[in-house]
C-alpha positions as a Markdown table, in Angstrom:
| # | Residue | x | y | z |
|---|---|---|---|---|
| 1 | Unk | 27.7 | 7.8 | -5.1 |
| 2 | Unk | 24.5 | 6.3 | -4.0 |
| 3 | Unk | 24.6 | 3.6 | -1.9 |
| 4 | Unk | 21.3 | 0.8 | -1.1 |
| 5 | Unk | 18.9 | 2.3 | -3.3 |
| 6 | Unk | 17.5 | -0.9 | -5.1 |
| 7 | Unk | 16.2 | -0.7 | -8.5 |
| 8 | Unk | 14.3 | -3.8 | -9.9 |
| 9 | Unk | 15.1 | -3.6 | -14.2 |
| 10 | Unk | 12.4 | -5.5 | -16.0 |
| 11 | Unk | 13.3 | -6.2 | -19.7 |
| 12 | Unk | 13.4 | -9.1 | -21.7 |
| 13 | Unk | 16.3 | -7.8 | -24.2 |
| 14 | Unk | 19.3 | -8.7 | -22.2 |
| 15 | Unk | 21.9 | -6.7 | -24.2 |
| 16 | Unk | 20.0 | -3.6 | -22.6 |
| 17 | Unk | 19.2 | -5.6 | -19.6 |
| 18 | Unk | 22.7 | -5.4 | -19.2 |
| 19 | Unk | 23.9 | -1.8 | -19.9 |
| 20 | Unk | 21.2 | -0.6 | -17.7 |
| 21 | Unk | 22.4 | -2.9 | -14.9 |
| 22 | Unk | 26.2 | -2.2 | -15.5 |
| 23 | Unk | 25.2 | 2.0 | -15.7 |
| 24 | Unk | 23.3 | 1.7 | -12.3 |
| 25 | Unk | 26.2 | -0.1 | -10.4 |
| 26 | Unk | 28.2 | 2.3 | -12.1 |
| 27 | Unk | 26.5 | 4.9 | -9.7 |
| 28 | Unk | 26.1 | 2.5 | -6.7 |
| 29 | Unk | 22.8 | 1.2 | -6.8 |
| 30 | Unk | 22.0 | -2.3 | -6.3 |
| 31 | Unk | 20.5 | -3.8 | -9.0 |
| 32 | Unk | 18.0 | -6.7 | -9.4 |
| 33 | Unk | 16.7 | -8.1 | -12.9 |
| 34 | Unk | 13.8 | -10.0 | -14.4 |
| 35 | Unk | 13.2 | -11.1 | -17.8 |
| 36 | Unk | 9.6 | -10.9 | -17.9 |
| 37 | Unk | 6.9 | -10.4 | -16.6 |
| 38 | Unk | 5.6 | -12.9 | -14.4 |
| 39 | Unk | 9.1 | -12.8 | -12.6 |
| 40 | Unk | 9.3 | -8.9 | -12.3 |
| 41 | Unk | 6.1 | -9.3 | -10.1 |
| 42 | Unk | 7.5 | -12.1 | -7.7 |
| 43 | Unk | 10.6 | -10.1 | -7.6 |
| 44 | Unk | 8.5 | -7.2 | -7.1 |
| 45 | Unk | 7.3 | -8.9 | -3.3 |
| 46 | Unk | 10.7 | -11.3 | -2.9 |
| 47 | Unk | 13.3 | -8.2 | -3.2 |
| 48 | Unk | 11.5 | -5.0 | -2.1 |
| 49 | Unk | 12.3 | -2.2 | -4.7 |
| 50 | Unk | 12.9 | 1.2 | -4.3 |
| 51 | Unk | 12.3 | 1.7 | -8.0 |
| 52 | Unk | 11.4 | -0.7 | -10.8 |
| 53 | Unk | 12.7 | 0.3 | -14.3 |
| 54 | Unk | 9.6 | -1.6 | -16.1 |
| 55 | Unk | 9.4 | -2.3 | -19.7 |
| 56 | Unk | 6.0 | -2.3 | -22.1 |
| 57 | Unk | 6.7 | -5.5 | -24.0 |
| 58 | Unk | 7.6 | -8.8 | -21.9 |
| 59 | Unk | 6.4 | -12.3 | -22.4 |
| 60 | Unk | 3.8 | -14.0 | -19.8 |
| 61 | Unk | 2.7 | -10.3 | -18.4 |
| 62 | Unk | 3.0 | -7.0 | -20.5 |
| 63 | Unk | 4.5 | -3.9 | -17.7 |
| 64 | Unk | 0.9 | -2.3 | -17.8 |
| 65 | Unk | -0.1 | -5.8 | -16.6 |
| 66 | Unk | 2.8 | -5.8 | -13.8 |
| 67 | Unk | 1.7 | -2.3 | -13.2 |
| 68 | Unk | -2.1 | -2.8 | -12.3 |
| 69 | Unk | -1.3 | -5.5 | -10.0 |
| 70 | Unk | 1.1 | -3.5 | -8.4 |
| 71 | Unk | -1.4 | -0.6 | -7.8 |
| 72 | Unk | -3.9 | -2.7 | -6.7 |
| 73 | Unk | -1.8 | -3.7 | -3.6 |
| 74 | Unk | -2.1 | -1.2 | -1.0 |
| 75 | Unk | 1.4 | -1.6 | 0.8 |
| 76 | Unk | 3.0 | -2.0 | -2.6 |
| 77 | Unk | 0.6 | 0.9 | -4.5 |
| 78 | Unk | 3.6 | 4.0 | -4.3 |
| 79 | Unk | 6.6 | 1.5 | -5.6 |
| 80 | Unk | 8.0 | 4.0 | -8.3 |
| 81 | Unk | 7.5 | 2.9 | -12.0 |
| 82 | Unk | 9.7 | 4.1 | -14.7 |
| 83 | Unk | 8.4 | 2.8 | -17.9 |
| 84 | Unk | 10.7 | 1.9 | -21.2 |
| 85 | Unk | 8.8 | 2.7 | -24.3 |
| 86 | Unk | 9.9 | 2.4 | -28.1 |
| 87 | Unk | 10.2 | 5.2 | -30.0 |
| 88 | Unk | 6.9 | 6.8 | -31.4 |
| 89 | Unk | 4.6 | 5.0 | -29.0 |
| 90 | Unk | 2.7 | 7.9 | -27.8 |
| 91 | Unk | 0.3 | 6.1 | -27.1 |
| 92 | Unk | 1.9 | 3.9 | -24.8 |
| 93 | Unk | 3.1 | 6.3 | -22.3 |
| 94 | Unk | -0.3 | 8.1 | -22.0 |
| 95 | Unk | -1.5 | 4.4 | -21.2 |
| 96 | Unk | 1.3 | 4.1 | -18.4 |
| 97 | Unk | 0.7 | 7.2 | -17.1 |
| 98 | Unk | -2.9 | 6.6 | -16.8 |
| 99 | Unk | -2.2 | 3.1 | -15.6 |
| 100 | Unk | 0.1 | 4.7 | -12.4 |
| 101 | Unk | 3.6 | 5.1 | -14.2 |
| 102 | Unk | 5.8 | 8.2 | -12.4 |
| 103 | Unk | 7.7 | 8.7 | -15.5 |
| 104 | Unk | 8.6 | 7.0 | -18.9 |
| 105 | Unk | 11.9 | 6.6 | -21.2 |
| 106 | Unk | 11.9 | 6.3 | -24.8 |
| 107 | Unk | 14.2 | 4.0 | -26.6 |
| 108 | Unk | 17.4 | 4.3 | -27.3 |
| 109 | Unk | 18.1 | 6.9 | -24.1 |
| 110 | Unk | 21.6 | 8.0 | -23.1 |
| 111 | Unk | 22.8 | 6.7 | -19.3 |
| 112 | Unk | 22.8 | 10.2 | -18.4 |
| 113 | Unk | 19.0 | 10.9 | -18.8 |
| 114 | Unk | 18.5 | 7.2 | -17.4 |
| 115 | Unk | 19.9 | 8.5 | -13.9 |
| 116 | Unk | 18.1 | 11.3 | -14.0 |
| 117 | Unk | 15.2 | 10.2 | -14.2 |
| 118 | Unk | 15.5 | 8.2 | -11.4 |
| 119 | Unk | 17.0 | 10.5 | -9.5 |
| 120 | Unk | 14.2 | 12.8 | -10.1 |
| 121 | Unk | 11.6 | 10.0 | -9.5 |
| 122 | Unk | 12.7 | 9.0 | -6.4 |
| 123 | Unk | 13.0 | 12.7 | -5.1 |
| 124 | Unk | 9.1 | 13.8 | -5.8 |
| 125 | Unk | 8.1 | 9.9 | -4.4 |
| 126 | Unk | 10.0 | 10.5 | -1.0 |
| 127 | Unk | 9.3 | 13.9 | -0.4 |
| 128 | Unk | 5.3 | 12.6 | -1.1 |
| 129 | Unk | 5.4 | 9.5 | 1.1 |
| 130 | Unk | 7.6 | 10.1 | 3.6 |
| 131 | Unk | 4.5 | 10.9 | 5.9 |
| 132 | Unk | 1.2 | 11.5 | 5.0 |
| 133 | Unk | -0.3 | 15.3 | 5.0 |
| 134 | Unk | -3.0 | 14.7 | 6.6 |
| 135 | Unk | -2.5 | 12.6 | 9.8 |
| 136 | Unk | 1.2 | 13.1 | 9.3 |
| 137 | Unk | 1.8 | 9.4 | 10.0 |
| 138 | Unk | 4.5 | 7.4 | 8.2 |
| 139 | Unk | 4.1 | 6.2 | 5.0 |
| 140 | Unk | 4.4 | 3.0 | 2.6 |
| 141 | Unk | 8.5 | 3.7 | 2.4 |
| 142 | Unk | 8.6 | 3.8 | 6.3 |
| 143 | Unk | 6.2 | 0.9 | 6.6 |
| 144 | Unk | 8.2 | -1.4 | 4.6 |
| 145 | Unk | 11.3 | -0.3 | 6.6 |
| 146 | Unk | 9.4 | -1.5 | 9.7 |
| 147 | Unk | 8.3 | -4.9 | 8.4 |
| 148 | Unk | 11.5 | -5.9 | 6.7 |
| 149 | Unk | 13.5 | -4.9 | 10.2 |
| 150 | Unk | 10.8 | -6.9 | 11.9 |
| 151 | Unk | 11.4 | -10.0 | 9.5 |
| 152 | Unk | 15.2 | -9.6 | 10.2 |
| 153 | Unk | 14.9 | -9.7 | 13.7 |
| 154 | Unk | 13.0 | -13.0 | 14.0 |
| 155 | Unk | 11.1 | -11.9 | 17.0 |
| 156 | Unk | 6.9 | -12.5 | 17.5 |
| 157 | Unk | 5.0 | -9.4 | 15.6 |
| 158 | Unk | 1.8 | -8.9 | 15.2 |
| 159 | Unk | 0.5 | -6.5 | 11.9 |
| 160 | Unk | -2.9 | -5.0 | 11.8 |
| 161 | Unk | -4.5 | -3.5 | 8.5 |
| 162 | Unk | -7.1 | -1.3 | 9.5 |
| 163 | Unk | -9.8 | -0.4 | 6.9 |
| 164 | Unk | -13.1 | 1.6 | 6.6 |
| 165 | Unk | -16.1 | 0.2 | 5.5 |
| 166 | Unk | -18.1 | 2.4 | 3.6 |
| 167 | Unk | -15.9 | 5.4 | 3.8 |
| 168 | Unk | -16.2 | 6.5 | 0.1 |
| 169 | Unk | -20.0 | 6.4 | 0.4 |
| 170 | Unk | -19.6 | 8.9 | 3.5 |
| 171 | Unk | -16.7 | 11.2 | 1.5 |
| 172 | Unk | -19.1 | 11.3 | -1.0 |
| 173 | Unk | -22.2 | 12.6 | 0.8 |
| 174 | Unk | -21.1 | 14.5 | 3.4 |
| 175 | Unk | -18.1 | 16.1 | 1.7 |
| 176 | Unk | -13.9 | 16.0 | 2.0 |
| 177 | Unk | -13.8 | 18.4 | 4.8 |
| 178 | Unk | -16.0 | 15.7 | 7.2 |
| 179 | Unk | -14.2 | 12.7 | 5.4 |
| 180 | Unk | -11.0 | 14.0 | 6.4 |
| 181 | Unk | -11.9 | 14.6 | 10.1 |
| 182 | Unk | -13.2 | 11.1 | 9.9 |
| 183 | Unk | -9.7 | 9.7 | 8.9 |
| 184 | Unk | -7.1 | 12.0 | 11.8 |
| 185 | Unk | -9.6 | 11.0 | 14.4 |
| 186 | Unk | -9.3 | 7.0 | 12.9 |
| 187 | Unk | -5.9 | 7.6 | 13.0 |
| 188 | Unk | -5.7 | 9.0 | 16.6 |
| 189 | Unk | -7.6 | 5.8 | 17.8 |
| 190 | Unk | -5.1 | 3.9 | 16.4 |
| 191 | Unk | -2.5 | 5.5 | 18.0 |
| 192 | Unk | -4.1 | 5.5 | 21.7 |
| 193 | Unk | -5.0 | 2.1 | 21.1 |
| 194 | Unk | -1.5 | 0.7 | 19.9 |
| 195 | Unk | 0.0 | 2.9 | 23.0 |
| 196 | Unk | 2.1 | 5.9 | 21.0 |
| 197 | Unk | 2.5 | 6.4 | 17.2 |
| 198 | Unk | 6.3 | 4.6 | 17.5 |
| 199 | Unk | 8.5 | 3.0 | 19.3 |
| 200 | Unk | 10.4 | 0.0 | 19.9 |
| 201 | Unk | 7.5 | -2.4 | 19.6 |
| 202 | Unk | 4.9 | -0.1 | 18.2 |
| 203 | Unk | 4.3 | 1.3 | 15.1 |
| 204 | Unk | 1.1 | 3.0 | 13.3 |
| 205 | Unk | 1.4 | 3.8 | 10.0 |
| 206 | Unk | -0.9 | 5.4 | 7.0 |
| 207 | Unk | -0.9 | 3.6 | 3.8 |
| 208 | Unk | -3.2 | 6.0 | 2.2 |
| 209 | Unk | -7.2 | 6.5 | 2.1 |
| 210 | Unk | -8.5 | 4.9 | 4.7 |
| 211 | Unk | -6.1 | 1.8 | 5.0 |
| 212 | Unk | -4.1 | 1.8 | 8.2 |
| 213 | Unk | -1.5 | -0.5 | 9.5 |
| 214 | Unk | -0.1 | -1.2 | 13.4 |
| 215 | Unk | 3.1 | -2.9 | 14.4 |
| 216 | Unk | 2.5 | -4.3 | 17.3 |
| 217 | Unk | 3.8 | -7.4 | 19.2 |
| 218 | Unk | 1.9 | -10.5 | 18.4 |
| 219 | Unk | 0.7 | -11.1 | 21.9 |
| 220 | Unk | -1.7 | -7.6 | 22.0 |
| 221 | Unk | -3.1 | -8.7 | 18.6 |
| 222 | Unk | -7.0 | -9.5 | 19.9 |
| 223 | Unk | -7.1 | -6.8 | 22.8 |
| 224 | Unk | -5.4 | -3.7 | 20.2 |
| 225 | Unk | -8.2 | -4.9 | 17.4 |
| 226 | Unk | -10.9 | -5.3 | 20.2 |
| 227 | Unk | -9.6 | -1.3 | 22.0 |
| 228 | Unk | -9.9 | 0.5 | 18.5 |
| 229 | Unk | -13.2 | -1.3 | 17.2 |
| 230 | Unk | -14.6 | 0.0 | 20.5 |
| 231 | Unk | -13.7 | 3.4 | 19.9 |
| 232 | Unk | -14.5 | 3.8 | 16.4 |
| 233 | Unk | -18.0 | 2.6 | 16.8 |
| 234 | Unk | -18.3 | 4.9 | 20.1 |
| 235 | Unk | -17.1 | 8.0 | 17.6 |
| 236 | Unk | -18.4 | 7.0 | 14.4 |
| 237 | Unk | -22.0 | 7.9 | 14.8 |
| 238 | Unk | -21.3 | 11.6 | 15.6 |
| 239 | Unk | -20.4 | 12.7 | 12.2 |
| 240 | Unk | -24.1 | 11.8 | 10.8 |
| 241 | Unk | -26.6 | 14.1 | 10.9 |
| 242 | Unk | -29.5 | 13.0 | 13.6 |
| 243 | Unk | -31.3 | 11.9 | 11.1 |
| 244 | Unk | -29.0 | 9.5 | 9.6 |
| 245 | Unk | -27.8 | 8.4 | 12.7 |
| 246 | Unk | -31.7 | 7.5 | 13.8 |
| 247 | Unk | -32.3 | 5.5 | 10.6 |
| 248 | Unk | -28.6 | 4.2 | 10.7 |
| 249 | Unk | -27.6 | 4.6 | 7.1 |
| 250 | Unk | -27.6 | 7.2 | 4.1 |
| 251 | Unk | -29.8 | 7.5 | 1.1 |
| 252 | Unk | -27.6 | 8.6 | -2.2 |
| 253 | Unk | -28.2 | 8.2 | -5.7 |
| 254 | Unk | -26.3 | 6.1 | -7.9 |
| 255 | Unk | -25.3 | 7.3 | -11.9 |
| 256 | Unk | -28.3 | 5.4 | -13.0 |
| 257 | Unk | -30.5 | 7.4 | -10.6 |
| 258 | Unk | -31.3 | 4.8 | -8.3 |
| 259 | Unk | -31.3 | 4.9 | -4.6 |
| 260 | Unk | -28.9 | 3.6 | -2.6 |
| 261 | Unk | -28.4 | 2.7 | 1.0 |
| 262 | Unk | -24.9 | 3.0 | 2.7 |
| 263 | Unk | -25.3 | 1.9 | 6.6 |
| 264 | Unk | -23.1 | 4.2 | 9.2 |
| 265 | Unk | -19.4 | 3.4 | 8.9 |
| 266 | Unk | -17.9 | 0.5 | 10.6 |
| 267 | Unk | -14.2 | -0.5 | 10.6 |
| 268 | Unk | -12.6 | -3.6 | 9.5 |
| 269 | Unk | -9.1 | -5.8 | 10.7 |
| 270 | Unk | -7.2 | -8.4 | 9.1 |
| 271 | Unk | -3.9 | -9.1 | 11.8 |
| 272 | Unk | -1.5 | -11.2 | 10.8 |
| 273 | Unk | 0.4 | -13.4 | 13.3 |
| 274 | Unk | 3.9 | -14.4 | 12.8 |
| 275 | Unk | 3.7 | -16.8 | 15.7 |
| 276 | Unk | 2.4 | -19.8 | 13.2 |
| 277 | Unk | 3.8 | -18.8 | 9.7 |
| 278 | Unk | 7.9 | -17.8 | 9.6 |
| 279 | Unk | 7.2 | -15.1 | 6.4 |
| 280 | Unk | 10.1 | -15.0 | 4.2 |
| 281 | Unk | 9.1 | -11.4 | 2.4 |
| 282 | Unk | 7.1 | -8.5 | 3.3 |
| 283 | Unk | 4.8 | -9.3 | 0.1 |
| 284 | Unk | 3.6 | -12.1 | 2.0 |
| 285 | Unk | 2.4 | -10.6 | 5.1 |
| 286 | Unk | 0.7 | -7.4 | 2.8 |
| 287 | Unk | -0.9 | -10.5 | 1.0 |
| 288 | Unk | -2.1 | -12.4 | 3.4 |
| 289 | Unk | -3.6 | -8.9 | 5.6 |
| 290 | Unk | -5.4 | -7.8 | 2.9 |
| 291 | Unk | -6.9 | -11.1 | 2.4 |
| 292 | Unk | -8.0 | -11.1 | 6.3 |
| 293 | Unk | -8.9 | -8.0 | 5.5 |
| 294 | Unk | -11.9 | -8.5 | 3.2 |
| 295 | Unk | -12.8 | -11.6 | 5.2 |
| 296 | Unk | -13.5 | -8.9 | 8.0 |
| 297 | Unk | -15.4 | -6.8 | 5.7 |
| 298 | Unk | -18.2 | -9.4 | 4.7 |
| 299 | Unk | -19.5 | -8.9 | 8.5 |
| 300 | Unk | -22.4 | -6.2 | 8.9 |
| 301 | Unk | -20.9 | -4.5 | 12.1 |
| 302 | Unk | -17.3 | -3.5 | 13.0 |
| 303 | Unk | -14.8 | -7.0 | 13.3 |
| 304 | Unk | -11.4 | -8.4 | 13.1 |
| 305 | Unk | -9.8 | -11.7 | 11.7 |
| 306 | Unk | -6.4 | -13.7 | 12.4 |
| 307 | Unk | -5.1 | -16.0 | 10.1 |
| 308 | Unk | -7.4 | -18.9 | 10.4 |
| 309 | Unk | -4.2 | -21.1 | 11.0 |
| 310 | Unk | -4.3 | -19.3 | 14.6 |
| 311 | Unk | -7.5 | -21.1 | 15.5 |
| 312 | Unk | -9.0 | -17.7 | 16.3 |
| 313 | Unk | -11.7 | -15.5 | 15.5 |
């Protein structure tokens, strides 16, 4: 039996809404359903997943829809998808599988293969996630562990998302080998910074790329943000050649063949406070962060933002 795994099952036929929920409990898993759509996303933020059974066809929002949004949300981007397809719509799995989808099901499937399936999915996810191979930090399953214990708890947090301006640019020119040394030396500032990778209070985390996130309480917000801006910029400059350091950007080519500029990498924070807002889900406090987040990144040089509401800048 498996106990706590939580699978969202998105489907606006409810005869199958319902065998698929009364086959998962079967096995022990605690099931939550939508019946389109639009509420498979807010359920997608309200009840934290482990898996989301998603079908193609829903009113208000088709499951590629639900899909890309999901994606496109850092802290949410490695929720595992299983998506329901009629039978004969080839095409339609090679668009979920392009869109992000771990696996698909054809209808009409036996219970059997349904478990599976997930099963399956949920092995090759965890065993991906669990920490990441290159700074061997904790992941997006780990990370949402942390923030939903730290929403139960009730006590003042503070969460940093940590993000590299101009990274790609960088990856691009100088190679993965030096954009990979960039990110485990980003990732040990972090850490010195918060004070240790974990522990009671503290927690640094690698959502993938060059996103970051700290766990910290909510009254070392401003002097955290202020210790690993300081670094960064003090290391940054070192992985240019002289050259680019003395001009204080790169020169590339875009597809078109036109010159572009890229100025030496800076590093952006949106921290969210929890001393203003009481948040009721995690989706909130990934929502507002990354919104912080590219408020931060309009600035030319290295910054962090907290929620305006704070009165601080």
């Amino acid at each position: 039996m498996i106990a706590k795994i939580k699978v969202l099952v998105a489907d606006d036929d409810d005869n199958l809404r319902e065998l698929i929920l009364d086959t998962l409990e079967g096995e022990g898993y605690k099931v939550v359903t939508a019946r389109d759509g639009r509420e498979a996303l807010e359920k997608v933020y309200s009840e934290s997943p482990d898996i989301m059974i998603l079908d193609v066809n829903m009113p208000y929002m088709t499951g590629f829809e639900v899909c890309e949004k999901i994606r496109n949300d850092v802290l949410m981007s490695n929720l595992p998808i299983i998506m329901l397809t009629v039978m004969g719509a080839e095409k339609d799995e090679i668009k979920g599988l392009k869109a992000g989808v771990n696996d698909y099901l054809t209808k009409p499937f036996m219970p059997s293969i349904l478990i599976a399936r997930i099963r399956s999915v949920l092995q090759r996810v965890n065993q991906g996630v669990s920490v990441n191979p290159l700074t061997y930090l904790p992941g997006n399953i780990s990370i949402m562990k942390v923030l939903e214990e730290k929403l139960r708890s009730r006590q003042l947090f503070g969460v940093l998302y940590v993000d590299l301006d101009n990274f790609k640019a960088f990856n691009d020119y100088y190679g993965f080998q030096a954009g990979d040394e960039v990110i485990k030396e980003t990732a040990r500032i972090i850490i010195s910074a918060v004070g240790g990778q974990s522990s009671e209070e503290n927690f640094v985390g690698h959502i993938g790329g060059d996103d970051f996130i700290a766990v910290i309480h909510e009254s070392r917000i401003e002097s955290v943000s202020t210790e690993i801006i300081k670094k960064f910029d003090s290391m940054i400059k070192r992985f240019y050649d002289e050259e680019d350091r003395k001009r204080g950007y790169i020169v590339t080519e875009n597809r078109r063949g036109e010159r572009e500029e890229y100025p030496i990498m800076t590093v952006s924070i949106g921290a969210v406070t929890s001393r203003i807002k009481q948040f009721s889900h995690v989706g909130e406090i990934s929502k507002l962060g990354s919104e912080l987040k590219k408020f931060a990144k309009k600035h030319e040089k290295s910054c962090f933002v907290i929620d305006r509401r704070s009165g601080k800048r």
